[in-house]
C-alpha positions as CSV (number, residue, x, y, z in Angstrom):
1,X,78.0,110.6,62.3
2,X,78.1,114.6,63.6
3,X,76.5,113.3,66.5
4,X,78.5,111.3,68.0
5,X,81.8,114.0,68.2
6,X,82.2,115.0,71.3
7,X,82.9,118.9,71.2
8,X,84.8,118.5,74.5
9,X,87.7,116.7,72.5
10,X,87.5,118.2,69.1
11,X,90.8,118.5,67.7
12,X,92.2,122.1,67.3
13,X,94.3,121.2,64.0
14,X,93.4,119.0,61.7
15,X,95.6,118.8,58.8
16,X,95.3,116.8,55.1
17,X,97.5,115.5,52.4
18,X,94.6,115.4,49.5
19,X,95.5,113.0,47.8
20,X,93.5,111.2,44.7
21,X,93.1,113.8,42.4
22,X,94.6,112.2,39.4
23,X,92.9,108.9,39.9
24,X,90.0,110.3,40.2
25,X,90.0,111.6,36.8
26,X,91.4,109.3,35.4
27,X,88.5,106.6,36.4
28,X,86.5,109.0,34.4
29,X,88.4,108.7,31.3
30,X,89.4,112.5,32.4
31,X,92.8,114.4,32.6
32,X,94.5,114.9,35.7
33,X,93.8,118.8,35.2
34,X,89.8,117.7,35.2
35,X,90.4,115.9,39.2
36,X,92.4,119.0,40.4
37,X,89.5,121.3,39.2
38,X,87.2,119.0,40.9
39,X,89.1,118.9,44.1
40,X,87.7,122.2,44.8
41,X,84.3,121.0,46.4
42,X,86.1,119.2,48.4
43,X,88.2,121.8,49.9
44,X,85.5,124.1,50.1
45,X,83.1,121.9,51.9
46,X,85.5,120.0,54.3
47,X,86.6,123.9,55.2
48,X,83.4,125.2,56.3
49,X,82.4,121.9,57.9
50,X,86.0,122.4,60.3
51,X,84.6,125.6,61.3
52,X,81.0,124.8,62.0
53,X,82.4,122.0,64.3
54,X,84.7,124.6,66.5
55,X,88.0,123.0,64.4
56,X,90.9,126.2,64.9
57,X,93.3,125.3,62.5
58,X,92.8,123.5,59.0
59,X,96.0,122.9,57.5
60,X,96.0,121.6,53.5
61,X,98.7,120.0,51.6
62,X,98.0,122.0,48.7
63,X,101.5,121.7,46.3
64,X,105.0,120.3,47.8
65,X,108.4,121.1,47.2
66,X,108.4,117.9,45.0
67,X,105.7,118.4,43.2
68,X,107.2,121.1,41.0
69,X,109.2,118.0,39.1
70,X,105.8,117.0,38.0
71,X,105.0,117.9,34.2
72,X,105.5,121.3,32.9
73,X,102.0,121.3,32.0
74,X,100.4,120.1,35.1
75,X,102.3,122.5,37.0
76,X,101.2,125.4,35.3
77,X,97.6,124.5,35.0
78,X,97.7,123.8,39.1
79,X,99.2,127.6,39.4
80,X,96.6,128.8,37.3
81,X,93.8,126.6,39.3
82,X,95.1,128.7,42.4
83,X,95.1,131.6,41.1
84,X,91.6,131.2,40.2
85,X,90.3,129.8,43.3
86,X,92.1,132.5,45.3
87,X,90.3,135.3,43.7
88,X,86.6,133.3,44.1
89,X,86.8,132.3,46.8
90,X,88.1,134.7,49.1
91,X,84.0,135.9,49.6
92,X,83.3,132.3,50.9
93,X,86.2,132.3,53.4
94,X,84.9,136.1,54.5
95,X,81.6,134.9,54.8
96,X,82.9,132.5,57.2
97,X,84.7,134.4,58.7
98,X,87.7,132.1,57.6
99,X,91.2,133.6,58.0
100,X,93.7,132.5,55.7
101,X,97.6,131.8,56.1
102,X,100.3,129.8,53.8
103,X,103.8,128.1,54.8
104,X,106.6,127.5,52.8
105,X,108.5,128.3,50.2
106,X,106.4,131.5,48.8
107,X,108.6,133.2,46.9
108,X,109.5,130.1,44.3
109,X,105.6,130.2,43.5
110,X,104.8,132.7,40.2
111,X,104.6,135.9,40.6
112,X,101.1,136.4,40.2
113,X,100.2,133.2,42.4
114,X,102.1,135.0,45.0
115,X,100.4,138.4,44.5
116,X,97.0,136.7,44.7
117,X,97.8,134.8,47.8
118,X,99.2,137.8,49.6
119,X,95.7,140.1,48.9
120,X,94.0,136.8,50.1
121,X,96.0,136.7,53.2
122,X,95.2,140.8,53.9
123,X,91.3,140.4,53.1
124,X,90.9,137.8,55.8
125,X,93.4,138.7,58.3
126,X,90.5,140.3,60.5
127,X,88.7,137.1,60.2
128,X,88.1,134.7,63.5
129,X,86.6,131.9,63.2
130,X,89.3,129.6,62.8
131,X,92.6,129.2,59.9
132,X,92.9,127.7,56.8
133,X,96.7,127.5,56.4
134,X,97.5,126.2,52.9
135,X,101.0,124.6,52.3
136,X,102.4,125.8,49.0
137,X,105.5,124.4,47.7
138,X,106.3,123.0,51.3
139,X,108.0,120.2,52.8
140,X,109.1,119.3,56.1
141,X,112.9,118.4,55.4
142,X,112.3,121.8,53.7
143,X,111.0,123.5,56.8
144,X,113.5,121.8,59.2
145,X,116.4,123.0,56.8
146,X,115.4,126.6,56.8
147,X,114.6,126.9,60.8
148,X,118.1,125.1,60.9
149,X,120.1,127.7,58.6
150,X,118.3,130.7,60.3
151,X,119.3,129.5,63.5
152,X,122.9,129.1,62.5
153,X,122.7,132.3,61.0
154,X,121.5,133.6,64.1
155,X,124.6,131.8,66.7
156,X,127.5,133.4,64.1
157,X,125.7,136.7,64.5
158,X,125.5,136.5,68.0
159,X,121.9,136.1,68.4
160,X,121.5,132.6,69.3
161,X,123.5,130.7,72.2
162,X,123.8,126.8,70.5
163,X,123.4,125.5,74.2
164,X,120.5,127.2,74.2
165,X,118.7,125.6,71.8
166,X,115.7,123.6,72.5
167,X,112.9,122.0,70.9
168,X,111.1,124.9,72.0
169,X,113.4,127.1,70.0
170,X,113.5,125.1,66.7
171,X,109.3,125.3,67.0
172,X,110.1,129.4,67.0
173,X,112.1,128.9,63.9
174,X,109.7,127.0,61.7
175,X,107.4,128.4,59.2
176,X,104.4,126.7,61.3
177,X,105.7,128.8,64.2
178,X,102.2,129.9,66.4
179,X,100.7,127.5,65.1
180,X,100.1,124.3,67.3
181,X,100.9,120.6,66.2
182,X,98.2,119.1,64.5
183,X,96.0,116.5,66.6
184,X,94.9,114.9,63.5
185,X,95.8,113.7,59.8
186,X,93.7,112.8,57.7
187,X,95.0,111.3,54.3
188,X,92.9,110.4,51.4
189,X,92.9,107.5,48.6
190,X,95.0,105.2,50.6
191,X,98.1,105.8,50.5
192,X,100.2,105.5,54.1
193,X,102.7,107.7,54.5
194,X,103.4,111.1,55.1
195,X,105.2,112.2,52.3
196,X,107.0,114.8,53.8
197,X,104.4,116.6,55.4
198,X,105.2,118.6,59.0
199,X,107.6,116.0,60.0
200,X,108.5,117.8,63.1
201,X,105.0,119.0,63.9
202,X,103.6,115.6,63.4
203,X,105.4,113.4,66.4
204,X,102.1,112.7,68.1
205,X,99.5,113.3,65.8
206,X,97.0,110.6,65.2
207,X,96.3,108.6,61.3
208,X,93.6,108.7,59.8
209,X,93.5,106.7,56.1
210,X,90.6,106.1,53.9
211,X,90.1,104.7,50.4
212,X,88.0,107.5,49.3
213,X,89.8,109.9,46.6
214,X,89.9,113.7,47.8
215,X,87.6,114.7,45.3
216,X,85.0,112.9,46.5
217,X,85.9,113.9,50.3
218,X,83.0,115.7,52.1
219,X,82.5,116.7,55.4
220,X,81.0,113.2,56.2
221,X,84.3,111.5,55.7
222,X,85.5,114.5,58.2
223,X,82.9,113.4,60.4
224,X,84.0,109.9,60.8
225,X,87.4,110.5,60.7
226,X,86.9,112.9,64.2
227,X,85.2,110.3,65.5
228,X,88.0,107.7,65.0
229,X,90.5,110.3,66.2
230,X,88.1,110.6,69.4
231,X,87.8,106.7,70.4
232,X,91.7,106.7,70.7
233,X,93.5,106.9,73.8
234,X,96.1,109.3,73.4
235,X,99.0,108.2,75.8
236,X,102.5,110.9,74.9
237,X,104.8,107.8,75.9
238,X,102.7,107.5,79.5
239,X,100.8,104.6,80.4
240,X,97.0,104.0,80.2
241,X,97.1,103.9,84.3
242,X,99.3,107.0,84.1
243,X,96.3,108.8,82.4
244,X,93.9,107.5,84.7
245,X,94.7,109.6,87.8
């Protein structure tokens, strides 16, 4: 299947809800804890396989603002689990010269979580290769809600002319600011929707769904879901003669 992308149309930001974790384990008579652990492969190999192809930013759903009502338990070991991974594997990401970022909330994550993520960030910030922004305890109405309380903010202090405003201005005032809209989504284990993932920075990006469960995602399934992205005409409310001169 890596034959058949076309580099010429490669997709500068892909970005994944990995979903499938729990029903992964469970099908193995495992807890949910056991799939999360197990997820890790998964993000590891899709990530280097993004930037062996040329992909420049690899955005992953990692925790949402929702998923802190999840059980107490779960929540904690899922902290933990990034803790953990943090620390590992910021050789791999160095190795590959892997930069990493995060949006959203940060400072409602543990302390420690947010310690380890912010030495992460510094030991790659030199790195070129291409991003791997991970979304921790993010959401879009989230996102859209803070650029839209900053901005008010900034009218009543003066700052900020309201007739001024533009979509370029609220893409300024989101947390995925510099960042361009992803070309591609890929969602695992079948579920179709978006679950409140970069609902601004998603008005033209392309679905991709498959069956398969995120733990057992590999850069394969990446593969093929470039390709599908790449057989699609990609119109921006023009017409296919539009495109054609």
């Amino acid at each position: 299947m890596k034959e058949k992308i076309k580099q010429d149309s490669l997709p500068k930001h892909i970005a994944v809800i990995m979903d499938g974790n729990g029903r992964w384990a469970k099908k193995k008579g495992a807890a949910r804890v056991f799939g999360h652990k197990s997820a890790i492969k998964a993000v590891r190999d899709v990530t280097e396989g993004c930037a062996e192809l040329g992909v420049e930013y690899l955005t992953l759903y990692a925790f949402s603002t929702e998923n802190w009502n999840r059980p107490k338990f779960e929540v904690t070991a899922l902290m933990e689990l990034l803790i953990s991974t943090l620390t590992s594997e910021i050789k791999t990401l160095t190795d590959n010269d892997i930069r990493l970022e995060s949006i959203g909330d940060r400072a409602s994550l543990p302390p420690k979580c947010q310690r380890e993520l912010e030495e992460a960030i510094a030991k790659t910030s030199n790195n070129k290769r291409m991003t791997l922004v991970l979304a921790l305890s993010y959401s879009g109405r989230w996102d859209i809600t803070q650029a839209a309380r900053q901005m008010a903010l900034d009218v009543e202090a003066g700052k900020l002319k309201a007739e001024e405003i533009s979509q370029d201005t609220i893409d300024k005032y989101l947390v995925t600011s510099g960042i361009p809209d992803p070309e591609l989504l890929i969602r695992t284990s079948g579920e179709q929707r978006i679950s409140n993932f970069l609902l601004w920075q998603m008005a033209y990006t392309e679905f991709f769904i498959t069956e398969t469960l995120w733990p057992d995602f590999r850069r394969e399934h990446l593969y093929e879901a470039i390709v599908s992205y790449q057989e699609r005409e990609r119109r921006f409310g023009k017409t296919s003669e539009q495109l054609k001169k």
